[in-house]
N, CA, C and O atoms as a GROMACS GRO file, in nm:
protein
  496
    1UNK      N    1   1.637  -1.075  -0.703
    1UNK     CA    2   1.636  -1.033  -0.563
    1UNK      C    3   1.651  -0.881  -0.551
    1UNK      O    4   1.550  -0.829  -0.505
    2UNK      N    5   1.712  -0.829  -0.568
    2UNK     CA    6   1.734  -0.653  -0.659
    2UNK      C    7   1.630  -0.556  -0.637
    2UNK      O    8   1.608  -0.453  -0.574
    3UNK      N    9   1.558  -0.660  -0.743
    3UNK     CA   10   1.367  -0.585  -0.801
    3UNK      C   11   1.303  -0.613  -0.682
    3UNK      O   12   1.200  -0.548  -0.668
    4UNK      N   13   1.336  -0.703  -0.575
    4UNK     CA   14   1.189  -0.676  -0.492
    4UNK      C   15   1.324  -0.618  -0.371
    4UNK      O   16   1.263  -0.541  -0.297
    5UNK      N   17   1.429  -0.621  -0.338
    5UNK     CA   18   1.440  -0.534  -0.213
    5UNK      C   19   1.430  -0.384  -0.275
    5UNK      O   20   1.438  -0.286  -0.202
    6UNK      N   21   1.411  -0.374  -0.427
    6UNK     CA   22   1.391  -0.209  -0.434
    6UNK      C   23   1.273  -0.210  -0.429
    6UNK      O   24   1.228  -0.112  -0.371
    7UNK      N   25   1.184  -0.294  -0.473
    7UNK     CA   26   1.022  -0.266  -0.426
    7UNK      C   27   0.978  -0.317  -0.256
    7UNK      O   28   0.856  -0.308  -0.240
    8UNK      N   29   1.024  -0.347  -0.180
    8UNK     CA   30   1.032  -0.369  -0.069
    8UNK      C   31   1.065  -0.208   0.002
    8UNK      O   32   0.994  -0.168   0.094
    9UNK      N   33   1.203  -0.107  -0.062
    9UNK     CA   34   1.216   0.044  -0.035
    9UNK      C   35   1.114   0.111  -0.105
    9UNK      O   36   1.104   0.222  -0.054
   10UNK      N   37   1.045   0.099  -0.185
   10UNK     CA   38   0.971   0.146  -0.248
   10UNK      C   39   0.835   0.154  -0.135
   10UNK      O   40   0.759   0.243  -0.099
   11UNK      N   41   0.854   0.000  -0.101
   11UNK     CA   42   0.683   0.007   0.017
   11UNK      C   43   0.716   0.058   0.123
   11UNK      O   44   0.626   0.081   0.203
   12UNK      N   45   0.821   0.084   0.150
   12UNK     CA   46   0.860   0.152   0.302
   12UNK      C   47   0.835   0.280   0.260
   12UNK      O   48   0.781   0.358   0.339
   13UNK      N   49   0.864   0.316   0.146
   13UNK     CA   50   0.890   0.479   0.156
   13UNK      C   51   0.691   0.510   0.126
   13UNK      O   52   0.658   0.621   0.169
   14UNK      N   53   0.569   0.425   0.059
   14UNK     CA   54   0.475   0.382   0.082
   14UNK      C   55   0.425   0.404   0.215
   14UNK      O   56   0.366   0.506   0.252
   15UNK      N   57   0.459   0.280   0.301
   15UNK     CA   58   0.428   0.260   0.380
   15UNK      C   59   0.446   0.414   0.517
   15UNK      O   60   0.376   0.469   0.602
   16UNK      N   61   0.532   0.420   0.481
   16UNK     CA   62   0.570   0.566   0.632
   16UNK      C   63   0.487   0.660   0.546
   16UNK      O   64   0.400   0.696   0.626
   17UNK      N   65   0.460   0.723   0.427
   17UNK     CA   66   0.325   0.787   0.337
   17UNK      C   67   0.198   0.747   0.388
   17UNK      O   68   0.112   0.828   0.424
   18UNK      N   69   0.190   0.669   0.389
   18UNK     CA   70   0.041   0.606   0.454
   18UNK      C   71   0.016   0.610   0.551
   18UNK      O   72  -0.102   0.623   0.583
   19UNK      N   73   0.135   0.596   0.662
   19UNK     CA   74   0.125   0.603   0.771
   19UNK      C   75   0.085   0.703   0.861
   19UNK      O   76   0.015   0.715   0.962
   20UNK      N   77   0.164   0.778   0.778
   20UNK     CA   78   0.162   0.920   0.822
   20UNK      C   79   0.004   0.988   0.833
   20UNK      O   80  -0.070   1.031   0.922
   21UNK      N   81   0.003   0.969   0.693
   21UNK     CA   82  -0.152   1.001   0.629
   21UNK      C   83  -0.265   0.986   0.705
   21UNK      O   84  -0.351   1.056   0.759
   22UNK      N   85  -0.227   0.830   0.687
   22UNK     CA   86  -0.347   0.817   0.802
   22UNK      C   87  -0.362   0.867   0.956
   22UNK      O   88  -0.462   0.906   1.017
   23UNK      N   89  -0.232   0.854   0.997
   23UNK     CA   90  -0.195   0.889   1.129
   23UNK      C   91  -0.272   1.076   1.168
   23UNK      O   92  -0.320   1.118   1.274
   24UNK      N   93  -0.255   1.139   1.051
   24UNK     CA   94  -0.304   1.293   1.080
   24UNK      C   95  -0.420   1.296   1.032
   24UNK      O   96  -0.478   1.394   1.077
   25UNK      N   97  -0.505   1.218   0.937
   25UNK     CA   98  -0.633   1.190   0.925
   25UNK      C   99  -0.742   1.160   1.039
   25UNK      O  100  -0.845   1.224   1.063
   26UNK      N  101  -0.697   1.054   1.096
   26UNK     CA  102  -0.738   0.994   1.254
   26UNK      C  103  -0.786   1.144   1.285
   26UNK      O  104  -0.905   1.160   1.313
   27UNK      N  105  -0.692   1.270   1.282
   27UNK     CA  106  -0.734   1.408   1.428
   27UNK      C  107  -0.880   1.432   1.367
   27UNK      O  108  -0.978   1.448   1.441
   28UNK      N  109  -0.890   1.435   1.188
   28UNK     CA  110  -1.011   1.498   1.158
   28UNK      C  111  -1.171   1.396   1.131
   28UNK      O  112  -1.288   1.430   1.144
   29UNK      N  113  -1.105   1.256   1.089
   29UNK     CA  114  -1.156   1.150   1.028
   29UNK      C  115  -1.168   1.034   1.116
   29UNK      O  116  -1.087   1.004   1.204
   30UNK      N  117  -1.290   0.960   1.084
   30UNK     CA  118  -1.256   0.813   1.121
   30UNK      C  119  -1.172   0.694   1.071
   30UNK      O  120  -1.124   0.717   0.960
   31UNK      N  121  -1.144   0.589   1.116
   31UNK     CA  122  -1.010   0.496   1.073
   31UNK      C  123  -1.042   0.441   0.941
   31UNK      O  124  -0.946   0.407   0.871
   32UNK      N  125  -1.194   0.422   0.884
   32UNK     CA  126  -1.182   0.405   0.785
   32UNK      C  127  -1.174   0.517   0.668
   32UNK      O  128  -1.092   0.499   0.578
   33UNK      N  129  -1.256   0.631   0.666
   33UNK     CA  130  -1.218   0.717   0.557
   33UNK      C  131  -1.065   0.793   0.597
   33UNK      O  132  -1.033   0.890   0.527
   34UNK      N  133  -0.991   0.758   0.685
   34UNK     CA  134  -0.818   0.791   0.751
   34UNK      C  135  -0.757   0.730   0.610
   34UNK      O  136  -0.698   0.787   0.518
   35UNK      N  137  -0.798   0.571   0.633
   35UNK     CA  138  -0.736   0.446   0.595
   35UNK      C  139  -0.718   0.467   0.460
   35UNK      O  140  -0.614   0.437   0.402
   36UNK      N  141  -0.831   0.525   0.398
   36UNK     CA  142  -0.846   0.499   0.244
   36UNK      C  143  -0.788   0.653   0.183
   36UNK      O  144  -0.715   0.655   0.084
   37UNK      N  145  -0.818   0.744   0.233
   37UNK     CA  146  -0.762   0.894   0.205
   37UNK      C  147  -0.618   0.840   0.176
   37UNK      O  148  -0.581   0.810   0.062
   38UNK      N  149  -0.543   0.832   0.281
   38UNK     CA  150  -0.394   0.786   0.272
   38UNK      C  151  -0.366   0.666   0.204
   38UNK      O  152  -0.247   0.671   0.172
   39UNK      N  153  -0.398   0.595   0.178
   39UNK     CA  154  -0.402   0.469   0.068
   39UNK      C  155  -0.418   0.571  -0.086
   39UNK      O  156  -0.336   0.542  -0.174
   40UNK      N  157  -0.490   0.653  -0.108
   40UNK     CA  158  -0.516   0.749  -0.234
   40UNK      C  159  -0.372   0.784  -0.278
   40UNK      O  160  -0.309   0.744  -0.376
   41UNK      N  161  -0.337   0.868  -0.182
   41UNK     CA  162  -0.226   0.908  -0.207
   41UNK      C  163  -0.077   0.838  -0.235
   41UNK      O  164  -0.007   0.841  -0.336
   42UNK      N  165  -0.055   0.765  -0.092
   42UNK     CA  166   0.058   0.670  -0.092
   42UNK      C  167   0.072   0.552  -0.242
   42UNK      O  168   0.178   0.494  -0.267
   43UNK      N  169  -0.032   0.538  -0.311
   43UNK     CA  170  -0.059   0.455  -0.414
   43UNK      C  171   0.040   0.516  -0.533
   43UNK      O  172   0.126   0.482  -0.614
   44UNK      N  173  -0.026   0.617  -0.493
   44UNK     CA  174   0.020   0.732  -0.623
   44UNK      C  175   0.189   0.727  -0.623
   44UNK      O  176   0.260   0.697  -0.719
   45UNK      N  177   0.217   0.752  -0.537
   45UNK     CA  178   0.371   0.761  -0.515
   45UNK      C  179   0.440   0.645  -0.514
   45UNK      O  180   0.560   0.638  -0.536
   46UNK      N  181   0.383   0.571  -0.493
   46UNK     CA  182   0.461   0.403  -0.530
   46UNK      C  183   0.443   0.381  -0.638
   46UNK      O  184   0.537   0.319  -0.688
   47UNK      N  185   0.349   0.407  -0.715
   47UNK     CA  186   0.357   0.372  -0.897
   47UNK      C  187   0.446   0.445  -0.958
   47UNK      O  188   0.483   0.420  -1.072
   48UNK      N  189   0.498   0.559  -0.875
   48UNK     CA  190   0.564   0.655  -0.987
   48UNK      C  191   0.739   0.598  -0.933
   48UNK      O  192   0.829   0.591  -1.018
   49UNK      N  193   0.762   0.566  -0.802
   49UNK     CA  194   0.866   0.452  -0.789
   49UNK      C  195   0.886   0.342  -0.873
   49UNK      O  196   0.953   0.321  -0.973
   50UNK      N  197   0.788   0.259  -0.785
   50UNK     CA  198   0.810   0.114  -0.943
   50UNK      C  199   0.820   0.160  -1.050
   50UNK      O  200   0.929   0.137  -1.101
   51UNK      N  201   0.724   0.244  -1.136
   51UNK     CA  202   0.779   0.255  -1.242
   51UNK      C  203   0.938   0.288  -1.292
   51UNK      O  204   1.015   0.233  -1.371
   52UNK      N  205   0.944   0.422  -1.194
   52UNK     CA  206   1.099   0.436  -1.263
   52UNK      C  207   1.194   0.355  -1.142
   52UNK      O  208   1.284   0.311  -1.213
   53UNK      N  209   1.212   0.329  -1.059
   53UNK     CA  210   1.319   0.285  -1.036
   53UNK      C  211   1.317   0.170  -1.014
   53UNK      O  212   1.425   0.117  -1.042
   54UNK      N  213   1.206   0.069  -0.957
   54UNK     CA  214   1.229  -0.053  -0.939
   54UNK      C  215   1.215  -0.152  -1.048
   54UNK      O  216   1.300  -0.238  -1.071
   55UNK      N  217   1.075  -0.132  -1.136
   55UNK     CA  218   1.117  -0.198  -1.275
   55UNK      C  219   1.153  -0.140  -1.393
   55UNK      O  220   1.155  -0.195  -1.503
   56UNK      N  221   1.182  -0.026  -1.368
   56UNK     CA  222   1.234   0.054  -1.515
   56UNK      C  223   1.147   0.032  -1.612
   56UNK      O  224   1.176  -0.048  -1.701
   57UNK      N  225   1.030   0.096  -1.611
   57UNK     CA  226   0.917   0.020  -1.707
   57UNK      C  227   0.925   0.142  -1.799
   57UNK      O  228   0.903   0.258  -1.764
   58UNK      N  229   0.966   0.091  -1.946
   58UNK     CA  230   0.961   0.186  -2.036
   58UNK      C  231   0.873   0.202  -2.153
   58UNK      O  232   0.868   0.286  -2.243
   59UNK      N  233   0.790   0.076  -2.120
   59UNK     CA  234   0.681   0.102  -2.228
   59UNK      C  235   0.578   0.229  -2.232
   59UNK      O  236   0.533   0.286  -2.132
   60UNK      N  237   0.543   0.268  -2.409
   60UNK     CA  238   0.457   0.364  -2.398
   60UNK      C  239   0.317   0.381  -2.316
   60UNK      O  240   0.252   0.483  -2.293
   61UNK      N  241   0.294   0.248  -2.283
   61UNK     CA  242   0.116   0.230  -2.302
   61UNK      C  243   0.111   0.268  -2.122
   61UNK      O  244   0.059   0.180  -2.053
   62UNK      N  245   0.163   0.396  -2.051
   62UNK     CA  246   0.188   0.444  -1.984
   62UNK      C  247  -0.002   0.423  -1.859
   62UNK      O  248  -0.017   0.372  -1.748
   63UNK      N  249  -0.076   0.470  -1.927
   63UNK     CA  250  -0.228   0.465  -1.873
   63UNK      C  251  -0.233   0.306  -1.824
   63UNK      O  252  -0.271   0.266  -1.713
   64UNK      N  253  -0.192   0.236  -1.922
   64UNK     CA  254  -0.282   0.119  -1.900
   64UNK      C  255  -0.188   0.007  -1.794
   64UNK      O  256  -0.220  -0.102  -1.746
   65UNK      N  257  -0.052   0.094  -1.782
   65UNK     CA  258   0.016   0.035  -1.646
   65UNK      C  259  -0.048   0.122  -1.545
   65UNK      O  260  -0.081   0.072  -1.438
   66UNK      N  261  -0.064   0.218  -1.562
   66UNK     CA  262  -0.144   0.282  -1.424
   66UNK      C  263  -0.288   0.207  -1.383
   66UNK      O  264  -0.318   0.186  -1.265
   67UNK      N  265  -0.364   0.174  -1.481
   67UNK     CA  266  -0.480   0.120  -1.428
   67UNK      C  267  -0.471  -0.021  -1.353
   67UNK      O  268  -0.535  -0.064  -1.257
   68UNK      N  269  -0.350  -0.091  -1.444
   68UNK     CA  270  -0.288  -0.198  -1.371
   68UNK      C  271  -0.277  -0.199  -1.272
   68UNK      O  272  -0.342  -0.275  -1.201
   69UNK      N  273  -0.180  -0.108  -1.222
   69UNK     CA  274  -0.146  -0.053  -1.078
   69UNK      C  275  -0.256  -0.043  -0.998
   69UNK      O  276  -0.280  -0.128  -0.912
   70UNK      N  277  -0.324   0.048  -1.017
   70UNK     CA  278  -0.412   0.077  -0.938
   70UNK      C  279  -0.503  -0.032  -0.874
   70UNK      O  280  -0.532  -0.059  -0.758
   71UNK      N  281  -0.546  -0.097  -1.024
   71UNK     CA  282  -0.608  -0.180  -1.005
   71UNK      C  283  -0.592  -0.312  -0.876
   71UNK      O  284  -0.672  -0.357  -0.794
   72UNK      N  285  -0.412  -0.351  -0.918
   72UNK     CA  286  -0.367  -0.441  -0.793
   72UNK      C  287  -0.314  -0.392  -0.699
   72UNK      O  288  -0.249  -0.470  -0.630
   73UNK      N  289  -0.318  -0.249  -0.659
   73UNK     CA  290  -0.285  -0.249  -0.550
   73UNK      C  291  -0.427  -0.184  -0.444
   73UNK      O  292  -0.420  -0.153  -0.325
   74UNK      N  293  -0.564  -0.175  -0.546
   74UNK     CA  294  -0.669  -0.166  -0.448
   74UNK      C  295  -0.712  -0.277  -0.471
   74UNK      O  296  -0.835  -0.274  -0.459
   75UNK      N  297  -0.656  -0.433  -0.513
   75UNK     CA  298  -0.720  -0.619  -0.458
   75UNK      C  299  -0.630  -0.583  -0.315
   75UNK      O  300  -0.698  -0.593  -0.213
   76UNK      N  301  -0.480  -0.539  -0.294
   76UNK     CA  302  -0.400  -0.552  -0.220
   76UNK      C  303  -0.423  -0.460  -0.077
   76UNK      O  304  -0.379  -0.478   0.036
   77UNK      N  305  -0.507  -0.361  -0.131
   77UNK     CA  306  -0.586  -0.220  -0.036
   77UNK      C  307  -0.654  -0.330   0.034
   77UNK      O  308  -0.624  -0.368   0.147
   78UNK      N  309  -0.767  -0.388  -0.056
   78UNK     CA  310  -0.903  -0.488   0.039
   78UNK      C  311  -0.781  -0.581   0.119
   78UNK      O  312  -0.721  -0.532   0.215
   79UNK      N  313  -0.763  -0.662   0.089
   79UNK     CA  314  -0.654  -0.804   0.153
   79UNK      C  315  -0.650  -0.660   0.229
   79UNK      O  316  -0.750  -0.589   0.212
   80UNK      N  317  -0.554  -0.612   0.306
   80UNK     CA  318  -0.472  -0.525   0.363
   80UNK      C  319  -0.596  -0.430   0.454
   80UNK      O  320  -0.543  -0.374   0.550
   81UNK      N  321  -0.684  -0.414   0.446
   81UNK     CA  322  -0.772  -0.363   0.528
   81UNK      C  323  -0.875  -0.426   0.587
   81UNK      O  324  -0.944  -0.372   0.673
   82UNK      N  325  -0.897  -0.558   0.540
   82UNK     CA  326  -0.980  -0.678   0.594
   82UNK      C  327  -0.882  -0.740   0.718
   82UNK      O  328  -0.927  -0.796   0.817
   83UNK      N  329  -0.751  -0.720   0.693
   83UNK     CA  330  -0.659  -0.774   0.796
   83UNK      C  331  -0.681  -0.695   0.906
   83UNK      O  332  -0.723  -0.740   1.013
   84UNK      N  333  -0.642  -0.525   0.877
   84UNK     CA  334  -0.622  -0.459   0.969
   84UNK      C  335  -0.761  -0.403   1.014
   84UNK      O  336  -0.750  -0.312   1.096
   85UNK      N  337  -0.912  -0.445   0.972
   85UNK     CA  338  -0.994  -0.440   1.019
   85UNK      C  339  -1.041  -0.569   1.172
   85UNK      O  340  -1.081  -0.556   1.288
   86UNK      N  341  -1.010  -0.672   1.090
   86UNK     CA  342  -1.017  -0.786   1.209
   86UNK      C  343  -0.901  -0.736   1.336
   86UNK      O  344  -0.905  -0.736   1.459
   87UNK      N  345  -0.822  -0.702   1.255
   87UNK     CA  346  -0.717  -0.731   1.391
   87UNK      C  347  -0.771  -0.592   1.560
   87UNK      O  348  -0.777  -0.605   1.682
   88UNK      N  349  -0.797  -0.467   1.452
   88UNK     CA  350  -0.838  -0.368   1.528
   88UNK      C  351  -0.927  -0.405   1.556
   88UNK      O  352  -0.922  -0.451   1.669
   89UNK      N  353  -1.097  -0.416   1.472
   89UNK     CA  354  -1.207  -0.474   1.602
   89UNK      C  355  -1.224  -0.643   1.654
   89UNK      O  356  -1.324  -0.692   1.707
   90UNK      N  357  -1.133  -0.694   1.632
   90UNK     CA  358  -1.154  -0.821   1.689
   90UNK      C  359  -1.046  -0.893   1.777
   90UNK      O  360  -1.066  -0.992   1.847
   91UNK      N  361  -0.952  -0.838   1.764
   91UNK     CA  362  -0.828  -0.896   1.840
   91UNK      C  363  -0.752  -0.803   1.948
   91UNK      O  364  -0.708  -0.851   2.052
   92UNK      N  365  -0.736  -0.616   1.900
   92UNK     CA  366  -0.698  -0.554   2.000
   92UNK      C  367  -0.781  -0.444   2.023
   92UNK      O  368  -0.889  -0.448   1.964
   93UNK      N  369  -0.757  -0.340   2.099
   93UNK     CA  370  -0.838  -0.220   2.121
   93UNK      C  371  -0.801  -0.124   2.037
   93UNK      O  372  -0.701  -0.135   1.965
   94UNK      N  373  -0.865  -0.039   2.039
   94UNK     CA  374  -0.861   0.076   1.962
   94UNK      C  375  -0.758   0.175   1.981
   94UNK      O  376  -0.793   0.293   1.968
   95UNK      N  377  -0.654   0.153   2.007
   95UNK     CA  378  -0.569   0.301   2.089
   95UNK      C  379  -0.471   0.307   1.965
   95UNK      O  380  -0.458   0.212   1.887
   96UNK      N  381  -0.395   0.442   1.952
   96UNK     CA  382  -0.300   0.475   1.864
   96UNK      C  383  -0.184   0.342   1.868
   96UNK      O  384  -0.159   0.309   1.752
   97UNK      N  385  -0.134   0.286   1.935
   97UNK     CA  386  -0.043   0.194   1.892
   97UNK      C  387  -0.083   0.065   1.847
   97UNK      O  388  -0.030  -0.007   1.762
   98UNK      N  389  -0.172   0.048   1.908
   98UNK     CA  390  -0.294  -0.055   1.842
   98UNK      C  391  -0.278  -0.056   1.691
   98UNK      O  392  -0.225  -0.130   1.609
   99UNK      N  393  -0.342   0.049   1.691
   99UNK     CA  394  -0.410   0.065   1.560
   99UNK      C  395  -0.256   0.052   1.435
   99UNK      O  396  -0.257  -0.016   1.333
  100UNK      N  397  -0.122   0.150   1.491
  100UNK     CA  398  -0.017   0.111   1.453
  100UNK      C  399   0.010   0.005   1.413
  100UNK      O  400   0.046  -0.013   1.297
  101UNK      N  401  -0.006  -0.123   1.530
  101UNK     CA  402   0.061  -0.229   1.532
  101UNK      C  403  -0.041  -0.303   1.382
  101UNK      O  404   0.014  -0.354   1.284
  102UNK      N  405  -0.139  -0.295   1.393
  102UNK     CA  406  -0.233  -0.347   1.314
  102UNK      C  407  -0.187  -0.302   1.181
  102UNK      O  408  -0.177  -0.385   1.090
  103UNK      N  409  -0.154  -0.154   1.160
  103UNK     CA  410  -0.163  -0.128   1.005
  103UNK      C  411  -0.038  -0.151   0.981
  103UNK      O  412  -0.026  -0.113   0.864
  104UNK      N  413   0.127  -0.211   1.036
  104UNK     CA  414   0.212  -0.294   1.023
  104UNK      C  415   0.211  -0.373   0.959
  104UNK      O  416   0.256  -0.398   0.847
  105UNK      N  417   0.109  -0.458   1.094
  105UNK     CA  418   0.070  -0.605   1.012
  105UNK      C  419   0.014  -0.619   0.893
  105UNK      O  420   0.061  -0.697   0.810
  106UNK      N  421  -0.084  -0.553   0.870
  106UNK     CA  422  -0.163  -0.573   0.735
  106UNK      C  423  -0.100  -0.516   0.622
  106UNK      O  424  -0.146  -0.564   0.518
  107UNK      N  425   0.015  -0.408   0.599
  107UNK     CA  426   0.092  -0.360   0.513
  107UNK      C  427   0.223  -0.509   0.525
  107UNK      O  428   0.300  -0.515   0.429
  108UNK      N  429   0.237  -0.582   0.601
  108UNK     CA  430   0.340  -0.704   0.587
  108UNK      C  431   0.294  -0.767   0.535
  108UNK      O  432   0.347  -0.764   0.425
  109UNK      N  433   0.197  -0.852   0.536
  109UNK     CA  434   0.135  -0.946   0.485
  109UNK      C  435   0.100  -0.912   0.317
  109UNK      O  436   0.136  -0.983   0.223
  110UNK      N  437   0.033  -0.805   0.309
  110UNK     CA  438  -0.038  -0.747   0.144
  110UNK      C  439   0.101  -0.725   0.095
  110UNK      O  440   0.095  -0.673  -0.016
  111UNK      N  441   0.266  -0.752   0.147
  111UNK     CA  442   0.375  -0.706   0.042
  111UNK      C  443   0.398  -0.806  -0.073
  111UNK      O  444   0.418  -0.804  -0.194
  112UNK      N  445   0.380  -0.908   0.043
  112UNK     CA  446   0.366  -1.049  -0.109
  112UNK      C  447   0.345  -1.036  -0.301
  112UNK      O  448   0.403  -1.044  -0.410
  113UNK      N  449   0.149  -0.996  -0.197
  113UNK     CA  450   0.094  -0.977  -0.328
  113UNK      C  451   0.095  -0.904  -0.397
  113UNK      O  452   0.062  -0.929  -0.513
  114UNK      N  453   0.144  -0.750  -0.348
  114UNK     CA  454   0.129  -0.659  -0.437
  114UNK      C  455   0.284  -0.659  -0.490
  114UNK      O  456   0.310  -0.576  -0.577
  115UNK      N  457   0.381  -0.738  -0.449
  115UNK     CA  458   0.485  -0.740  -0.562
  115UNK      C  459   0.462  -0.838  -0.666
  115UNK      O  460   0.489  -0.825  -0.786
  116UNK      N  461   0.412  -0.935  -0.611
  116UNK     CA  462   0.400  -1.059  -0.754
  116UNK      C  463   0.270  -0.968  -0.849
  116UNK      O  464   0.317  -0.909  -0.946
  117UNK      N  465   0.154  -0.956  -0.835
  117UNK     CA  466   0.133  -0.840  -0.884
  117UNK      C  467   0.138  -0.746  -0.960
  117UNK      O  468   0.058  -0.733  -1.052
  118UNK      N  469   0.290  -0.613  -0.921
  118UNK     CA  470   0.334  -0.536  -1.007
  118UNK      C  471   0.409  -0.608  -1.125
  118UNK      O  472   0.393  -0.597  -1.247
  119UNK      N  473   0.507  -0.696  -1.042
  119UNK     CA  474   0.592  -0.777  -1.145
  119UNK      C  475   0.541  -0.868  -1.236
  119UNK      O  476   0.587  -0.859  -1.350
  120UNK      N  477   0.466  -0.946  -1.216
  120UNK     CA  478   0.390  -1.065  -1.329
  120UNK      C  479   0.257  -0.980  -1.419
  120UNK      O  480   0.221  -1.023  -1.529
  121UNK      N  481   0.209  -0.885  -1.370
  121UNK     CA  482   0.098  -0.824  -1.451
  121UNK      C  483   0.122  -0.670  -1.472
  121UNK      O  484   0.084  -0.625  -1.579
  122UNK      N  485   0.162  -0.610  -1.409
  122UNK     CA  486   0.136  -0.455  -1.446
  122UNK      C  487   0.274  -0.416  -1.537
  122UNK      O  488   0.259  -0.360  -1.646
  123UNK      N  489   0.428  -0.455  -1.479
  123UNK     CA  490   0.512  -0.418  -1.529
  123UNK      C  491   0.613  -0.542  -1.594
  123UNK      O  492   0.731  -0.554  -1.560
  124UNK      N  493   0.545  -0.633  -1.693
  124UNK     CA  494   0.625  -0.746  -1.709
  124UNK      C  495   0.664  -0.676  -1.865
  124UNK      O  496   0.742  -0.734  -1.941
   0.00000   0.00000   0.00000
C-alpha cells in the first residue's frame, strides 16, 4: 500500500506538470498538440520519481526501464486521451473548466493502469 500511495504522489506531482503544461500550451496550441507536448514532459519526471523514490529501482539495465516506462505510460497516454477526447467532444463543451474537468477524469481512470504497469513490468 506504501508503493502505490507514493506512486499515487508521484502522479499528482505528474499530474499538476501536465496540467499546467497543457493549461499554457492551450494560449499557443491546440488541445491536442497542448495534450501531448505536456504528456512529453510530465512523463519524464514521473520516471525519474518512480524510479528513485517510489520503487527504488536499482538495477543497471537503466535504458531498458526507461523504454519500459515510456512505453506504458504512452498505452496509458492513448487510454487517457481517448477518455478525455470523448468526454470533451462528446459529452461537454469546450471551455477551460470543461476541458479541466475532463483531463481529471481521464488522468483518474489511466492511474490504475499505469501503476500495475510500472510495478508488474517496468520496475519488478
Amino acid at each position: 500500500m506504501k508503493i502505490f500511495i507514493k506512486f499515487i504522489l508521484s502522479g499528482i506531482i505528474g499530474f499538476i506538470t501536465h496540467g499546467i503544461l497543457f493549461n499554457l500550451a492551450t494560449l499557443k496550441f491546440n488541445n491536442n498538440l497542448s495534450y501531448f507536448l505536456a504528456f512529453c514532459i510530465a512523463v519524464n519526471i514521473t520516471f525519474i520519481i518512480n524510479k528513485n523514490l517510489t520503487f527504488k529501482y536499482k538495477n543497471k539495465n537503466l535504458v531498458r526501464a526507461y523504454i519500459l516506462y515510456i512505453s506504458g505510460q504512452s498505452k496509458g497516454f492513448l487510454i487517457n486521451y481517448f477518455i478525455f477526447y470523448i468526454i470533451i467532444n462528446h459529452i461537454v463543451t469546450n471551455t477551460t473548466t470543461n476541458r479541466n474537468i475532463a483531463f481529471f477524469c481521464a488522468s483518474l481512470i489511466t492511474l490504475f493502469f499505469n501503476y500495475f504497469y510500472a510495478k508488474r513490468i517496468v520496475f519488478s
